[in-house]
MDAnalysis code that builds the backbone (N, CA, C; Angstrom):
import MDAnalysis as mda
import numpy as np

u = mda.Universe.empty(243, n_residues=81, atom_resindex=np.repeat(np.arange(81), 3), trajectory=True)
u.add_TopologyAttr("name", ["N", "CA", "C"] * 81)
u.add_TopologyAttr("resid", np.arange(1, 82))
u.add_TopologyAttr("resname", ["UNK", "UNK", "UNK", "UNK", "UNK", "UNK", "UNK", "UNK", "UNK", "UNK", "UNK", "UNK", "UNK", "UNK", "UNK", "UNK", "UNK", "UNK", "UNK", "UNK", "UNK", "UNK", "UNK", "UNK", "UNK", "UNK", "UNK", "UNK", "UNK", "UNK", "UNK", "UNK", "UNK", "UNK", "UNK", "UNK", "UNK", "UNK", "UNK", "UNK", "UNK", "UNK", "UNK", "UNK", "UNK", "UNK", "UNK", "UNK", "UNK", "UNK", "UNK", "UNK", "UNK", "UNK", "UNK", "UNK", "UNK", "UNK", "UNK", "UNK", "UNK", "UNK", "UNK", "UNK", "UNK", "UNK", "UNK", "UNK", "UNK", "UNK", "UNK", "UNK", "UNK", "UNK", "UNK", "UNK", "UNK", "UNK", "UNK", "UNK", "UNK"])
u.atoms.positions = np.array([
    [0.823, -1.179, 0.000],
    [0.000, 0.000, 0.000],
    [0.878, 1.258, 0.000],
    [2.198, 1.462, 0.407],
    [2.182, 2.471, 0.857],
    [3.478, 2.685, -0.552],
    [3.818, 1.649, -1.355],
    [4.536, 1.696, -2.787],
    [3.424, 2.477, -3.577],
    [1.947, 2.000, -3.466],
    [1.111, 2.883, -4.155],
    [0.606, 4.052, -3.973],
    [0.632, 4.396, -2.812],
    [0.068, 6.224, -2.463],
    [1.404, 6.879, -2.579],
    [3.039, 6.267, -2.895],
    [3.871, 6.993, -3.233],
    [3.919, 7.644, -4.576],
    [4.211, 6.233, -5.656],
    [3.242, 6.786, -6.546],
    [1.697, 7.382, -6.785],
    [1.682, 8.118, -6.698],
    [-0.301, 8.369, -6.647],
    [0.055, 9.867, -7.203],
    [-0.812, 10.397, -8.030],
    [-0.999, 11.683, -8.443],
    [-2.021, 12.353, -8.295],
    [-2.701, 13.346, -8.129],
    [-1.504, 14.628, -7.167],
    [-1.351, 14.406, -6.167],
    [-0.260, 15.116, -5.713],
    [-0.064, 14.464, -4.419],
    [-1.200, 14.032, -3.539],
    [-0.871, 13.437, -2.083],
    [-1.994, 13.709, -0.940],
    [-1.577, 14.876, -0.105],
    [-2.526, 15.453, -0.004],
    [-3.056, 16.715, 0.590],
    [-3.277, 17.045, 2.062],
    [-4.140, 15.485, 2.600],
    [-4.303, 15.963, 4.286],
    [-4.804, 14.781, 4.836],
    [-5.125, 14.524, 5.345],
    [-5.314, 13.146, 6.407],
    [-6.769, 12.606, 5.574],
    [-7.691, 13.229, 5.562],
    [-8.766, 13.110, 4.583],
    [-8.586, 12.295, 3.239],
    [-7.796, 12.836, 2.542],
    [-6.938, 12.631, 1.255],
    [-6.744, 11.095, 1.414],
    [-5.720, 11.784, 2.328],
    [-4.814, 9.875, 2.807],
    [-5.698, 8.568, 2.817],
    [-6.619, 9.101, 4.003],
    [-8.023, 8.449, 4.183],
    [-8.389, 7.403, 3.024],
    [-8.904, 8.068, 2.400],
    [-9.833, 7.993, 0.864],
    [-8.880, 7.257, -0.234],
    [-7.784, 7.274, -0.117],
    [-6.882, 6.711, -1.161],
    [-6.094, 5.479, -0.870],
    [-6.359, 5.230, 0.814],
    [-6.276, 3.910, 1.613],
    [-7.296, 2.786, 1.422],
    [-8.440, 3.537, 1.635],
    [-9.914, 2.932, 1.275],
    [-9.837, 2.343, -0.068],
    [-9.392, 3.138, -0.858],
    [-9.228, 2.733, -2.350],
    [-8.621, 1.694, -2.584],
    [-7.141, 1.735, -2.197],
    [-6.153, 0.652, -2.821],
    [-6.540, -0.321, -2.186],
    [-7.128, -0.324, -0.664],
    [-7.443, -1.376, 0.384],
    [-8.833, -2.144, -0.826],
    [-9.483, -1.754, -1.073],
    [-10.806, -2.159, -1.811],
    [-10.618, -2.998, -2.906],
    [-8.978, -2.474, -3.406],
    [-9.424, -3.037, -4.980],
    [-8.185, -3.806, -5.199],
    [-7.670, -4.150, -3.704],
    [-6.700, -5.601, -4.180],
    [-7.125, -6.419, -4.924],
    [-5.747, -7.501, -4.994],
    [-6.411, -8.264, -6.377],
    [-6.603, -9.811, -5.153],
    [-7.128, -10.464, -6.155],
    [-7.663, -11.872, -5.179],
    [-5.797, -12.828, -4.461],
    [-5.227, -12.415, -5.707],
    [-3.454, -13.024, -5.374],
    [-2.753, -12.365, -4.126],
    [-3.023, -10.827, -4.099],
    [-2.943, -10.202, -3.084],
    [-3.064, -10.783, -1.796],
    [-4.825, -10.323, -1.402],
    [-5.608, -11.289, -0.435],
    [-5.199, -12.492, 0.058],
    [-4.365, -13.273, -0.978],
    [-4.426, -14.372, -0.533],
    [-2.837, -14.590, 0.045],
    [-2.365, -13.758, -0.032],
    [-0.946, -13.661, 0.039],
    [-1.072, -13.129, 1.631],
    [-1.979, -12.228, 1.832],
    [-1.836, -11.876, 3.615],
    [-2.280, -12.798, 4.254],
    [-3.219, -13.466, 3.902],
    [-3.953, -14.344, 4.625],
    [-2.956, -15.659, 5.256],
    [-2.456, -16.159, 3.782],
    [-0.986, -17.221, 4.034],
    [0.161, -16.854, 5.012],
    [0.063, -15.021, 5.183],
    [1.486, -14.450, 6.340],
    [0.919, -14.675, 7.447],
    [-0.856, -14.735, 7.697],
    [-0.490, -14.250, 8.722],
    [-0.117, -14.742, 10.162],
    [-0.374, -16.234, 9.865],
    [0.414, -17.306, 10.707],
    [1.513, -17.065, 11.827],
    [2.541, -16.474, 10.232],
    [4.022, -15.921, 10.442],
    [3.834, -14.522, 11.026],
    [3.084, -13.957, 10.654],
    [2.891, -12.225, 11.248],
    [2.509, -12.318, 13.104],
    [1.589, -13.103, 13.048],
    [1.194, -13.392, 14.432],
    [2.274, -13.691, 15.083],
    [2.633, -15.012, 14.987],
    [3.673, -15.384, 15.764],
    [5.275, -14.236, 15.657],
    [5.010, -13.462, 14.735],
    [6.457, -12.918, 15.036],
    [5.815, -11.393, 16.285],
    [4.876, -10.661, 15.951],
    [4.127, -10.046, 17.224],
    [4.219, -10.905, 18.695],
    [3.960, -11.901, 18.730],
    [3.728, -12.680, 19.997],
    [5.159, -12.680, 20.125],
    [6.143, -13.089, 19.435],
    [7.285, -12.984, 19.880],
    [7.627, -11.647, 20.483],
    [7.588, -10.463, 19.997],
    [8.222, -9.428, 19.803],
    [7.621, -8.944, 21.125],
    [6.150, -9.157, 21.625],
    [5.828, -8.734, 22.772],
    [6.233, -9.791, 24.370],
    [6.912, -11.432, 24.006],
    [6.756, -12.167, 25.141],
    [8.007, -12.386, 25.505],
    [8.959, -12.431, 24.116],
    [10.687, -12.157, 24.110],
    [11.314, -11.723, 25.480],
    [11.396, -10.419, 25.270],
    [11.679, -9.598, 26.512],
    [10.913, -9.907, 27.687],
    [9.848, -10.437, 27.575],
    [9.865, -10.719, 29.332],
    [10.253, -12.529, 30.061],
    [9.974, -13.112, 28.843],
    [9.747, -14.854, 29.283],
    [11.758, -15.087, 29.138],
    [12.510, -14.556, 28.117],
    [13.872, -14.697, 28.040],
    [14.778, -13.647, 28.543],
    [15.385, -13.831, 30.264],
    [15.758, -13.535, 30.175],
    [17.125, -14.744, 30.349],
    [16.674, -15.192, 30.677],
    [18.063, -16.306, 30.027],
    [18.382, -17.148, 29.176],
    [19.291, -18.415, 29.223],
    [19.242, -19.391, 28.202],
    [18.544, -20.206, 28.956],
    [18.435, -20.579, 29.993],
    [17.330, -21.459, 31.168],
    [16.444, -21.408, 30.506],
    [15.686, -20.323, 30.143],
    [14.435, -19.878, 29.569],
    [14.067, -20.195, 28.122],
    [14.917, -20.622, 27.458],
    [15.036, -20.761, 26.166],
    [14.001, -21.828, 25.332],
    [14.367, -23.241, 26.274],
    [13.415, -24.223, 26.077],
    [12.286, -23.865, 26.330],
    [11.970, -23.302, 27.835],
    [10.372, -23.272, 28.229],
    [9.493, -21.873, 27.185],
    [10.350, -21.474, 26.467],
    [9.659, -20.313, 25.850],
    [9.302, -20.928, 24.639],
    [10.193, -22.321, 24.074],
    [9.956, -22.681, 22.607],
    [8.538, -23.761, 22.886],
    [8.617, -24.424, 23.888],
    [7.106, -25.044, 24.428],
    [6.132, -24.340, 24.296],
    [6.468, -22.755, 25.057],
    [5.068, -22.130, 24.728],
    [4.708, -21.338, 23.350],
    [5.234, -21.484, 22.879],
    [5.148, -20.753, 21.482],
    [4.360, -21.918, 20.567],
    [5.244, -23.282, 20.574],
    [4.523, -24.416, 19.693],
    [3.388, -24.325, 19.838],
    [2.650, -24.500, 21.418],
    [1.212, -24.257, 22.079],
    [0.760, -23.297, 21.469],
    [1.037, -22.325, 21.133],
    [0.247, -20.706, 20.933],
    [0.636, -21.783, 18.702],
    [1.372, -21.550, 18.690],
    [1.055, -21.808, 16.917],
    [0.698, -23.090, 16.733],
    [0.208, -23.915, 17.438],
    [-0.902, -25.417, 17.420],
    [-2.579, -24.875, 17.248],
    [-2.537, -23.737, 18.248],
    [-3.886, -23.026, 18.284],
    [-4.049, -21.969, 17.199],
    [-3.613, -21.126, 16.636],
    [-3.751, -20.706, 15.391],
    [-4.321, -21.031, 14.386],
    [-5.147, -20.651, 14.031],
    [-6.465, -21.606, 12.660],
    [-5.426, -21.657, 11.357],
    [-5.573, -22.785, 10.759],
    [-5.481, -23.070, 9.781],
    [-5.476, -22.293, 8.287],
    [-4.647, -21.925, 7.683],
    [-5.451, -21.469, 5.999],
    [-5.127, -22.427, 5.165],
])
């Protein structure tokens, strides 16, 4: 999205603008697109869950194993695409 509102002519103007030309490109993905986030987002999730449980569950190597247990658990439960 944001390769396409770079290119975009005339420029954007104001938050409004922005708005409306988000709505747009968001609307008129293509189905290959769509299907391309849907397949990340497995990987998107789990790298968030990392990025927020990291820093508190590791702070050692002790911790290392019991953090990869809970992660398998958390991406066992994750639905399917």
């Amino acid at each position: 999205m944001r390769r396409q509102l770079r290119v975009q002519r005339p420029a954007i103007r104001n938050i409004s603008d922005l708005h409306d030309r988000c709505l747009n490109i968001w609307y008129n993905l293509s189905p290959v697109m769509y299907q391309g986030l849907v397949a990340s987002m497995p990987r998107r999730v789990e790298a968030v869950l990392r990025a927020k449980v990291a820093p508190l569950v590791l702070r050692g190597r002790e911790n290392h194993q019991k953090d990869e247990v809970w992660m398998s658990e958390i991406r066992d439960e994750l639905p399917t695409v």
